[in-house]
N, C-alpha and C positions, 0 to 999 in steps of 0.2 A: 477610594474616597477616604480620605482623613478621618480619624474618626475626633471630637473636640474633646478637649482636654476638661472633664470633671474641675470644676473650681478648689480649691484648698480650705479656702474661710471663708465665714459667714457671720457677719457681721448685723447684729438687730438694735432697734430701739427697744425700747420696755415700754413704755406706756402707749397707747394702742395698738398695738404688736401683741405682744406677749400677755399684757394687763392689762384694767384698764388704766386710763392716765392719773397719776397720785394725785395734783392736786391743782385740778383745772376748774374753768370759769363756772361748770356746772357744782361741782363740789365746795365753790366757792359761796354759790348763791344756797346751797342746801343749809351751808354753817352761818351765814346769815340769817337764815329765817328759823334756823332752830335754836338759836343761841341769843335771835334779837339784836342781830347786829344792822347798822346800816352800810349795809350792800355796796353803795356808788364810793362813797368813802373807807372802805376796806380794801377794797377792789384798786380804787386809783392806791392807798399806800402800798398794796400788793406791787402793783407794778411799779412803784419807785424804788423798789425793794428786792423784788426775787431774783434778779440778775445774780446781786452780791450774795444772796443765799446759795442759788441753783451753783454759785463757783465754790463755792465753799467754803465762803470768807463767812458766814453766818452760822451760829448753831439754831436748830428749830424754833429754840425758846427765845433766842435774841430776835429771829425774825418775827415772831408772836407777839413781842413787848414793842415791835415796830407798827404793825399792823392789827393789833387784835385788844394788847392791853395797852396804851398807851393812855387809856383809863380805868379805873376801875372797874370791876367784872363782878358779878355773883358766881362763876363759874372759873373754873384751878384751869390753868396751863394742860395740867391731866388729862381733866374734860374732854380739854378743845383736841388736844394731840390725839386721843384717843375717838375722835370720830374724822380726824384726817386720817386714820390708817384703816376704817374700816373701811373707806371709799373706794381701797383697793381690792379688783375681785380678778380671778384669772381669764383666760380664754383657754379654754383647755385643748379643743383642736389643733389650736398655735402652738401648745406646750408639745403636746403630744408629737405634729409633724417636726420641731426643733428637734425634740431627743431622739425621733429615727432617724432622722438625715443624719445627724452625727456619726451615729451608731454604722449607719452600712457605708458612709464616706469616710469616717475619722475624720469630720472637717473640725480644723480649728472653730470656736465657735466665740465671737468676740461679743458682747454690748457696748454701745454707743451711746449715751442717754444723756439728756441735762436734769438733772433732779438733784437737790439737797439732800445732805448725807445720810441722815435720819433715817428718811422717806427710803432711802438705796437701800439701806441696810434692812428693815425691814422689810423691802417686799424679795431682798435678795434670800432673806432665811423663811419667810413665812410661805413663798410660794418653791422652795429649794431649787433657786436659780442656780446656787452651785452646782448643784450635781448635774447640769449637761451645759454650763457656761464656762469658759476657761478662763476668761476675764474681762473686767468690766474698766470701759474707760468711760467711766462718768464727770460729770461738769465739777462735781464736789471734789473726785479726788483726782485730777488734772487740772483744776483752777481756771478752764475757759470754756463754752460752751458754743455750740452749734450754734450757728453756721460757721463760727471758724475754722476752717479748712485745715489746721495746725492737730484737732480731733481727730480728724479722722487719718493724716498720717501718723499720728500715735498709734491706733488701731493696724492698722500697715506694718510699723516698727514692730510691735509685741507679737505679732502673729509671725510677723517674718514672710510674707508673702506681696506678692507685686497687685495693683490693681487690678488689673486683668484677669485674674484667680483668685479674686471674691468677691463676693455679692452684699450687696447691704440691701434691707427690709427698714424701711418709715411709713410713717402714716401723711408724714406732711412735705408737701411738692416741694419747698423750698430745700429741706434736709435732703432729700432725695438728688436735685438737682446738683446740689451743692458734692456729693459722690459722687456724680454720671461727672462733673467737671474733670475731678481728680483722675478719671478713667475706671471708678469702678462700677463693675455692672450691678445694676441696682434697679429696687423695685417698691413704686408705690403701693403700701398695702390699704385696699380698701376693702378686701374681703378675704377668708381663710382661702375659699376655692380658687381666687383670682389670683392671688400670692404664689398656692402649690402651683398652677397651670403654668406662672410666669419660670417659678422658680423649675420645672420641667421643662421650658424651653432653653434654661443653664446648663442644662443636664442632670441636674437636682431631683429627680423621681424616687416615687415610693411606689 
């Protein structure tokens, strides 16, 4: 019997993967009510908005003065930015199973993410993504975002490996689907346990 070929790379989202998500509808609604914002109009300028952020055409504060100060505020730019980075907390079992897989496979280890530059950069040093990530193809510093298929062959280019010989981890079906098209094997994460069990059926075990 054959035995299957171990994968090469390993390609993740950051935010419900790895973290939790920087800067989603619940964090949205928490800075509303703690800053006295109204909600439904923050929310719709958000989304006329974060595309051009998430690619990288926005710096934090230009998107802030879109959706935040566009009137006067009792509270600084500082404030506000500084309770969107505490939003960010780990998943430390995810961290944990990333850095041994590497470790006893050597697998390339790519991110995938759509997040604004700011927000990357921060949870890439606060939670030290570098030290078991080899690179990051984010929406900010690639200029397009998921679900364009054009992402994840960048990921493919950098690593240097064929679909078939890596695996991608998302939280969300359409991201996920939007891999399995391109041919690579890929896995919806909605729990640590159900992630490792999938990612052992790769051949991915710890």
């Amino acid at each position: 019997m054959e035995k299957r070929q171990v994968p090469l790379a390993l390609f993740l989202d950051i935010g419900g993967v790895l973290l939790t998500n920087g800067w989603d509808h619940n964090s949205r609604k928490e800075a509303a009510n703690k800053f006295g914002l109204d909600y439904e109009e923050m929310n719709e300028r958000h989304h006329l908005t974060y595309d051009t952020f998430e690619s990288g055409k926005l710096s934090l504060d230009e998107y802030l003065d879109r959706v935040v100060f566009y009137d006067e505020r009792r509270f600084s730019h500082e404030d506000f930015k500084a309770f969107m980075y505490d939003q960010s907390q780990p998943f430390p079992e995810m961290l944990e199973l990333i850095r041994n897989l590497k470790a006893k496979y050597n697998l390339k280890v790519g991110v995938v993410s759509n997040e604004g530059r700011e927000l990357t950069e921060y949870r890439i040093k606060k939670f030290g993504l570098g030290k078991f990530v080899d690179f990051f193809i984010s929406s900010c510093f690639v200029h397009f975002r998921k679900p364009d298929a054009d992402i994840y062959r960048i990921a493919l280019d950098v690593a240097q490996v064929s679909p078939d010989k890596s695996v991608y981890i998302d939280d969300r079906a359409m991201f996920v689907n939007m891999a399995q098209g391109l041919g690579i094997n890929s896995i919806r994460h909605t729990s640590y346990q159900a992630t490792r069990s999938a990612l052992d059926s790769f051949g991915l075990s710890m």
